[in-house]
BALOBA-1460 file (C-alpha; in Angstrom, 3 decimals):
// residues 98
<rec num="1" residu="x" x="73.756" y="154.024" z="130.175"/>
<rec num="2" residu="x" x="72.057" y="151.242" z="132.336"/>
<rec num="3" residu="x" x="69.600" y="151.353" z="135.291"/>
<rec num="4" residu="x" x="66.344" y="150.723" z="136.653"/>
<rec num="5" residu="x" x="64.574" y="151.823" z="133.926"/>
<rec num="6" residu="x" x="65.730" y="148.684" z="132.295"/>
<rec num="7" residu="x" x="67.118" y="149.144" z="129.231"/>
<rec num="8" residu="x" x="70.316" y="150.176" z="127.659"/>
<rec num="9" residu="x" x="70.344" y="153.670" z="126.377"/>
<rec num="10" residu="x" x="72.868" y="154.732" z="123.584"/>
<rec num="11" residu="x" x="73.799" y="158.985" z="124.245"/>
<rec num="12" residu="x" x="75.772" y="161.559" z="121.824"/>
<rec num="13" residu="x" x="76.498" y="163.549" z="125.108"/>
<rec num="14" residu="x" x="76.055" y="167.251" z="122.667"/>
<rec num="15" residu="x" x="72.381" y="165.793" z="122.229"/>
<rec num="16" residu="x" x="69.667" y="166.004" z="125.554"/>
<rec num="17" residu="x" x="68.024" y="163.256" z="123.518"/>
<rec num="18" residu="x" x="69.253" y="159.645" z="123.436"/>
<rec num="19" residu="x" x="70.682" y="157.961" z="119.798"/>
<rec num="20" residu="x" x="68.732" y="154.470" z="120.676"/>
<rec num="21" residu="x" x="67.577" y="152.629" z="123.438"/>
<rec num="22" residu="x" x="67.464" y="148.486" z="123.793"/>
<rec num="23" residu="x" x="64.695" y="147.204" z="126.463"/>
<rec num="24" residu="x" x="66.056" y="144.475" z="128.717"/>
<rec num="25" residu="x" x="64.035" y="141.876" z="130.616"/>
<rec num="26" residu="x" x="65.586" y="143.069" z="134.197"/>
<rec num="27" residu="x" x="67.903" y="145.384" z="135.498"/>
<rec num="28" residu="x" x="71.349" y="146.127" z="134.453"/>
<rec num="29" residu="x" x="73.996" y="147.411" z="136.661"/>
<rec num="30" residu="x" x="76.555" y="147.279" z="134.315"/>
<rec num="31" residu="x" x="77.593" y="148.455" z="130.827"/>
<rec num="32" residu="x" x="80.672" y="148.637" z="128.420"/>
<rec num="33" residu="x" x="81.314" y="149.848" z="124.966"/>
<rec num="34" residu="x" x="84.087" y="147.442" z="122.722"/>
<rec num="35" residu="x" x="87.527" y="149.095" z="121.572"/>
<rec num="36" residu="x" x="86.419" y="148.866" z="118.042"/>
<rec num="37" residu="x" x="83.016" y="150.960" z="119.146"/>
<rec num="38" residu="x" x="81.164" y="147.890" z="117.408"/>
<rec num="39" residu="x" x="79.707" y="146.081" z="120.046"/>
<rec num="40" residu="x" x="77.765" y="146.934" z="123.450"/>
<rec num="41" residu="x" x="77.346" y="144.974" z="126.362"/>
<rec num="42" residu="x" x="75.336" y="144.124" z="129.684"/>
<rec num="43" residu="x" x="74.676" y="142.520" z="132.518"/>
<rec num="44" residu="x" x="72.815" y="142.792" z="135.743"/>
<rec num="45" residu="x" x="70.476" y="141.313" z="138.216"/>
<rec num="46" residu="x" x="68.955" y="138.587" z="135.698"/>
<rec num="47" residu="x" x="72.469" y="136.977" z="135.803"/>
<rec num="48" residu="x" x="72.876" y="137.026" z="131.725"/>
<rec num="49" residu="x" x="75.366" y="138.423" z="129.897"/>
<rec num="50" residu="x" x="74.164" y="140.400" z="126.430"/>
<rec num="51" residu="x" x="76.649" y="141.639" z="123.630"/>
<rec num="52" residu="x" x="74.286" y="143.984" z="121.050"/>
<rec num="53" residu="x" x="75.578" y="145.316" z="117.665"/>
<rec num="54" residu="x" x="76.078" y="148.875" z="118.166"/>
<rec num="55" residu="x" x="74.871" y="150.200" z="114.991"/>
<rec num="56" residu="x" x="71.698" y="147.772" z="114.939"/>
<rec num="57" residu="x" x="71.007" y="147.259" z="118.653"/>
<rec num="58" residu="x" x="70.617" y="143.569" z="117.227"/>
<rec num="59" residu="x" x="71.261" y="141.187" z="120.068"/>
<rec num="60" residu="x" x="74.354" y="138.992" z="119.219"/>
<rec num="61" residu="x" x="75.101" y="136.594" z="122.109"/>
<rec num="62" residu="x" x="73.698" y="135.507" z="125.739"/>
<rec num="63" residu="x" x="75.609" y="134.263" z="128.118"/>
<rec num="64" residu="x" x="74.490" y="132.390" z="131.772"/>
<rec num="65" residu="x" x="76.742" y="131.656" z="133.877"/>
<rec num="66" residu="x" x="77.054" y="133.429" z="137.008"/>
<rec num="67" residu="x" x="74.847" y="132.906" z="140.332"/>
<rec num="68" residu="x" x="74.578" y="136.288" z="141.066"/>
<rec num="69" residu="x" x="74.145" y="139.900" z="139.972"/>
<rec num="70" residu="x" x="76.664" y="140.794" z="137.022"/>
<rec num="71" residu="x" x="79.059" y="143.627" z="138.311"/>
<rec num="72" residu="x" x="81.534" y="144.651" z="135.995"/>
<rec num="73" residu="x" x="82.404" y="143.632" z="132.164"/>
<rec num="74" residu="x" x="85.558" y="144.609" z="130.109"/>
<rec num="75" residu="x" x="86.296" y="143.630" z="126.550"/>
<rec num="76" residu="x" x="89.666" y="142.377" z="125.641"/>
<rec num="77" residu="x" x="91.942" y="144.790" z="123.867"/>
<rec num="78" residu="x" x="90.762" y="142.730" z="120.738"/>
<rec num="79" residu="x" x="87.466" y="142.642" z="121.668"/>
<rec num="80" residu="x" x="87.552" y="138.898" z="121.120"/>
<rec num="81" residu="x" x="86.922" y="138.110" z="124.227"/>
<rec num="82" residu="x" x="84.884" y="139.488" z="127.519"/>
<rec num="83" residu="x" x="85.342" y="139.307" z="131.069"/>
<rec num="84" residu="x" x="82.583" y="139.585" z="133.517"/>
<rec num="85" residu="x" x="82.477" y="139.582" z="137.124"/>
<rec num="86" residu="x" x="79.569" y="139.285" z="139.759"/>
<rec num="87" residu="x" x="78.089" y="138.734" z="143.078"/>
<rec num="88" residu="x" x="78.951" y="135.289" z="143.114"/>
<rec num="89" residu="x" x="82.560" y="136.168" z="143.390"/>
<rec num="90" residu="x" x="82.969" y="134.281" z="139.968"/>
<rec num="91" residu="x" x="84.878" y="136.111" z="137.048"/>
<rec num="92" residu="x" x="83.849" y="134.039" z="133.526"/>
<rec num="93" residu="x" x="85.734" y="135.321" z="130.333"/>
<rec num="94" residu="x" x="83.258" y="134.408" z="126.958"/>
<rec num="95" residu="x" x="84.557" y="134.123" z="123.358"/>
<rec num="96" residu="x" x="82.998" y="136.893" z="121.071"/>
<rec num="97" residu="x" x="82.232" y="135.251" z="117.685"/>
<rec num="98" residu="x" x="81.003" y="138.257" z="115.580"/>
C-alpha cells in the first residue's frame, strides 16, 4: 500500500502487521506489484518513478519524466517493461533491466 504516510508498505493480508515498509521522499498515489511477484513499484506527487526488489526493498531504477503527479503504473505481461501515466496527460513506458 501507498499514501500519505509516505512510504510503501508490503502486507500478508492474514497478518495485522506489515512484512516491510520502504520510506519515500514524497507521496505516492500509486502502486503495483510485477507478474513474476519480483519487483514493486511507485509513483506519486514527486513525479519519479521507483521499481524496488521485492524481497530486498533494494531500490532498482528511477525514472523522471512526467510533469505531473504519477497516476497509474502497470507492468508488461513480461514485466520487461512499465507503463506509467500522470497528471500531465503523458503515458511514458520504461525498460526494466533487472
Amino acid at each position: 500500500s501507498v499514501g500519505q504516510e509516505r512510504r510503501v508498505t508490503m502486507w500478508d493480508l492474514r497478518d495485522p502487521e506489515p512484512i516491510s515498509a520502504v520510506n519515500l521522499p514524497d507521496e505516492a498515489m500509486t502502486v503495483t506489484l510485477s507478474h513474476s511477484g519480483r519487483f514493486i513499484a511507485c509513483g506519486g506527487r514527486d513525479q519519479v518513478v521507483r521499481v524496488f526488489d521485492f524481497d530486498t526493498n533494494r531500490l532498482l531504477m528511477e525514472g523522471a519524466g512526467h510533469s505531473g503527479c504519477i497516476t497509474c503504473l502497470r507492468f508488461s505481461p513480461d514485466d520487461r517493461q512499465m507503463v506509467s501515466t500522470g497528471d500531465d496527460g503523458c503515458i511514458f513506458v520504461w525498460n526494466i533491466y533487472a
